[in-house]
Steps between C-alpha positions, in 0.01 A plus 500: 500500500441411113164424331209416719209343304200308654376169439296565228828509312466266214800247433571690188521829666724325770744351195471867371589669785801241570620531120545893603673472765932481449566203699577157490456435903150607568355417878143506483329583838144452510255602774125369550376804608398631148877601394817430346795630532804419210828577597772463220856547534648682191725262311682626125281245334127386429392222730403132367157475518538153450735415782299741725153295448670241566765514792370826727371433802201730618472609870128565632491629809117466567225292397215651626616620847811650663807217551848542647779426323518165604200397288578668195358346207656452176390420127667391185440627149503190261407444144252275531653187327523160672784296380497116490876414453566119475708343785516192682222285481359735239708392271376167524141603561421707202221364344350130602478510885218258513659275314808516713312429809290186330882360465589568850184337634561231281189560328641543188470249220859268466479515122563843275138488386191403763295475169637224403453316790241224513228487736529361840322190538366633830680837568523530869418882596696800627462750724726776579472718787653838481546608826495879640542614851427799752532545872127675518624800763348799318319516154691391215741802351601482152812323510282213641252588228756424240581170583158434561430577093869328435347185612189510319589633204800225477249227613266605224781542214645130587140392505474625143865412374424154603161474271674641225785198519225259457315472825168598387574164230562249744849471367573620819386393867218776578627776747323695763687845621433622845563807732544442912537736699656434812450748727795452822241550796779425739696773464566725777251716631746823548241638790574157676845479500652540846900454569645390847866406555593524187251218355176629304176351546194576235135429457441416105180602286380187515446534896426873497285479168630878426484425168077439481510888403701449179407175347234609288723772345695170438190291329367825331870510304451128411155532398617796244787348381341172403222723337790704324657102365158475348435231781741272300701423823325369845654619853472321826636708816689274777663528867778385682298208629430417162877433376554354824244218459638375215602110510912637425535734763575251846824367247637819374465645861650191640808480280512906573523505919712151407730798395379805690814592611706562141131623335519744838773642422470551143123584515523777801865617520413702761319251710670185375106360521303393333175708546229196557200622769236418647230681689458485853188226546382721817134579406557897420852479499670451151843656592766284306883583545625664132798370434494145609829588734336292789367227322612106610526250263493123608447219252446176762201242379575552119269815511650876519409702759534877541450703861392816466503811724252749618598823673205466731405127520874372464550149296253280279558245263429410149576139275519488141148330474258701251291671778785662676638569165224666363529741777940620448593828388777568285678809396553581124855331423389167690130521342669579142694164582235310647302558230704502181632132622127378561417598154738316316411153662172632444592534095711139549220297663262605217679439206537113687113468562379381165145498613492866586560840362875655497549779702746803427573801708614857363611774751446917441653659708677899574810537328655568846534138570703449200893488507670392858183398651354250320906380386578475891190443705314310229679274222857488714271282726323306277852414369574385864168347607453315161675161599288455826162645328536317146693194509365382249476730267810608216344802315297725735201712407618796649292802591470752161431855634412791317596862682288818450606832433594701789311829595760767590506813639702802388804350651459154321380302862209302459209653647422362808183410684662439784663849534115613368361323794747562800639802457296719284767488187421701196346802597626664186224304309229544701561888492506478111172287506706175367440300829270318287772274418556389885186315547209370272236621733653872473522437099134396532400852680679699248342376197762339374478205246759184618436368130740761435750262692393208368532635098857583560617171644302347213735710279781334680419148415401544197869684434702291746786695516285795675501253802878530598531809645313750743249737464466839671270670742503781216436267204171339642381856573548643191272156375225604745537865412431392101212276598355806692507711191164487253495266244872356539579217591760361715844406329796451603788754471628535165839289435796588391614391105839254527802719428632502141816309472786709512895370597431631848242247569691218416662446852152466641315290249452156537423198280 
């Protein structure tokens, strides 16, 4: 059967015993029941310890209790070093991020120096909002914790790039930099939903209020993060209602159902809807249909109207006046729409009103609404809306959005709290005691310190080209599992040195 050693086996023992052993294709099959067992397969020359640490795969077939062979378990031997290779927008984004977004906002002084500026005579005052999001329908897992610490760590960095161009001097217009929150309380309720004939009907968290349970995981995270900014950055949490009460929203959703039925079909392929509910008024009811497949537009007396169904109290009917408004729910591509568009008159109007304070909004968001979904369901149409929304205008302020760092799993998916929540995903990590990374409460029982989070993703900023591309499952654990050792602290994995130039790297070098 080969060598059997136990697990007091030292890695230096292990890389002896390998270097012994004639073979370059090694299997190593590991057991959790206090033994291993090393197979080898006798080849005519000495195996690459190198390739081996790197490439073989490692089978476990326990972790602490008997599993069929349908649940194997498997490990990878790495070498510990996290490589940063430039790409994309990391080529662009190597070193001045802050400044880059300052130019996007439009925040950025016209003339190569903001020292030389003079002073405004009476600088009118900025605000930027940078704007992060949840659906609050479990406790924050670290994925959500990362973009949590993307947006105040950004907010905080522009806040200080801007005083160091001359707004501390008053060569500048001063500049406040805030965090919102805006928690999506009318999201499904998943123990509410209910199908029949094909059309699905759900209660949201706003009418169930299933959420109460997690919200002060959800202010607790704030409250550290602004502590861990050095209280440099204020936060404000919003709702749905609170978007929808702004003076924009009755025009951008008027010039929207105006074209509900191309927006449909681009915004729900599968539904050609668009996904705009309300709740059933029926005192104790709250049952709005999903999909907006029944819904009845009519646009008589110059005022929109929209008739909703109920599965058990059948139509009702809503205008677009602000206290029926205030009450629509929206699913994430129309709500991303909605939204984005009511910001950007929200950035026009300001910079118009001379007597008030210009206004600028700043989005952080999960890199998995980068690529085709913001191109397609977001900017494709604000290309198509713009004539009917902005007449007026011939350079738009359009939405800047900064994407965080995925959190992947061994298989490179992002790790889901969705899958965590409905179906009990990941049960690899909890059995290895790295659940801890699924929810903020669980990280909270375990002893765990989120500033561990939060010190990486400061890391990225401050060496911008960290922040286009994921991170591992495996990577943040092995930060934890440093922070957990005495007297070390927390860093991140050591990075690779650039390759020396050599005539084979030429084809994949760029200027």
């Amino acid at each position: 059967m080969g060598n059997i050693f136990s697990f007091s086996t030292t890695p230096s023992d292990l890389l002896s015993l390998i270097q012994g052993c004639g073979s370059s294709a090694l299997d190593v099959y590991l057991t959790f029941t206090n033994k291993v067992a090393l197979l080898a397969t006798p080849q005519p020359r000495p195996p690459s310890i190198g390739r081996l640490l790197n490439n073989e795969s490692i089978a476990v077939s326990s972790v602490g209790k008997e599993l069929t062979p349908g649940d194997a378990r498997y490990t990878t031997i790495h070498d510990g070093v996290s490589h940063h290779p430039l790409g994309a927008g990391s080529y662009i984004f190597k070193t001045d991020y802050a400044k880059a977004l300052l130019t996007y906002l439009n925040l950025y002084p016209k003339t190569e120096d903001a020292t030389d500026q003079r002073p405004f005579n009476r600088p009118r005052p900025r605000k930027l909002i940078v704007h992060i999001g949840a659906q609050p329908n479990n406790s924050p897992h670290a994925g959500t914790m990362i973009t949590f610490a993307l947006g105040f760590i950004i907010a905080r960095k522009i806040q200080r790039r801007y005083c160091d161009m001359g707004g501390d001097t008053g060569k500048l217009p001063p500049l406040t930099v805030s965090v919102s929150l805006d928690l999506v309380d009318t999201a499904p309720d998943s123990k509410k939903t209910i199908e029949k004939d094909g059309i699905a009907y759900q209660r949201s968290h706003r009418n169930t209020n299933a959420m109460a349970e997690f919200l002060p995981d959800y202010s607790e995270l704030l409250e550290r993060l602004s502590t861990f900014t050095n209280n440099e950055v204020q936060y404000t949490c919003t709702r749905q209602a609170d978007l929808l009460k702004s003076k924009h929203i009755p025009k951008v959703l008027d010039v929207i159902l105006a074209d509900h039925v191309r927006i449909g079909r681009e915004l729900g392929p599968e539904s050609n809807r668009i996904a705009l509910r309300a709740a059933c008024p029926v005192e104790g009811c709250g049952i709005a249909e999903k999909h907006g497949k029944l819904n009845q537009y009519h646009y008589g007396d110059g005022i929109p109207t929209v008739t909703f169904n109920c599965l058990h109290h059948g139509p009702h009917t809503s205008s677009l006046v602000p206290a029926h408004i205030e009450k629509f729910e929206l699913n994430t591509p129309l709500r991303n729409l909605v939204r984005g568009v009511a910001n950007m008159l929200d950035t026009i109007e300001t910079q118009g009103d001379v007597d008030g304070e210009e206004r600028y909004h700043l989005r952080v968001t999960g890199g998995d609404y980068a690529g085709i979904y913001q191109e397609q369901l977001f900017y494709r149409q604000i290309n198509c809306l713009m004539k009917a929304v902005f007449p007026q205008c011939s350079q738009l302020p359009l939405p800047v959005i900064c994407y965080a760092p995925l959190l992947t799993d061994w298989s490179g998916a992002k790790l889901s709290k969705s899958l965590y929540v409905k179906e009990g995903a990941y049960a690899y990590l909890e059995e290895q005691n790295k659940d801890y990374l699924l929810s903020y409460s669980r990280m909270k029982e375990m002893g765990k310190d989120p500033r561990v989070i939060f010190r990486e993703v400061e890391s990225w900023v401050e060496d911008p080209r960290r922040l286009f591309r994921n991170y591992s499952v495996e990577y943040f654990t092995r930060l934890f599992e440093q922070a957990d050792e005495p007297d070390v602290h927390p860093v991140a994995a050591p990075v690779a040195l650039p390759l020396p130039y050599s005539p084979r790297n030429i084809v994949n070098s760029r200027q």
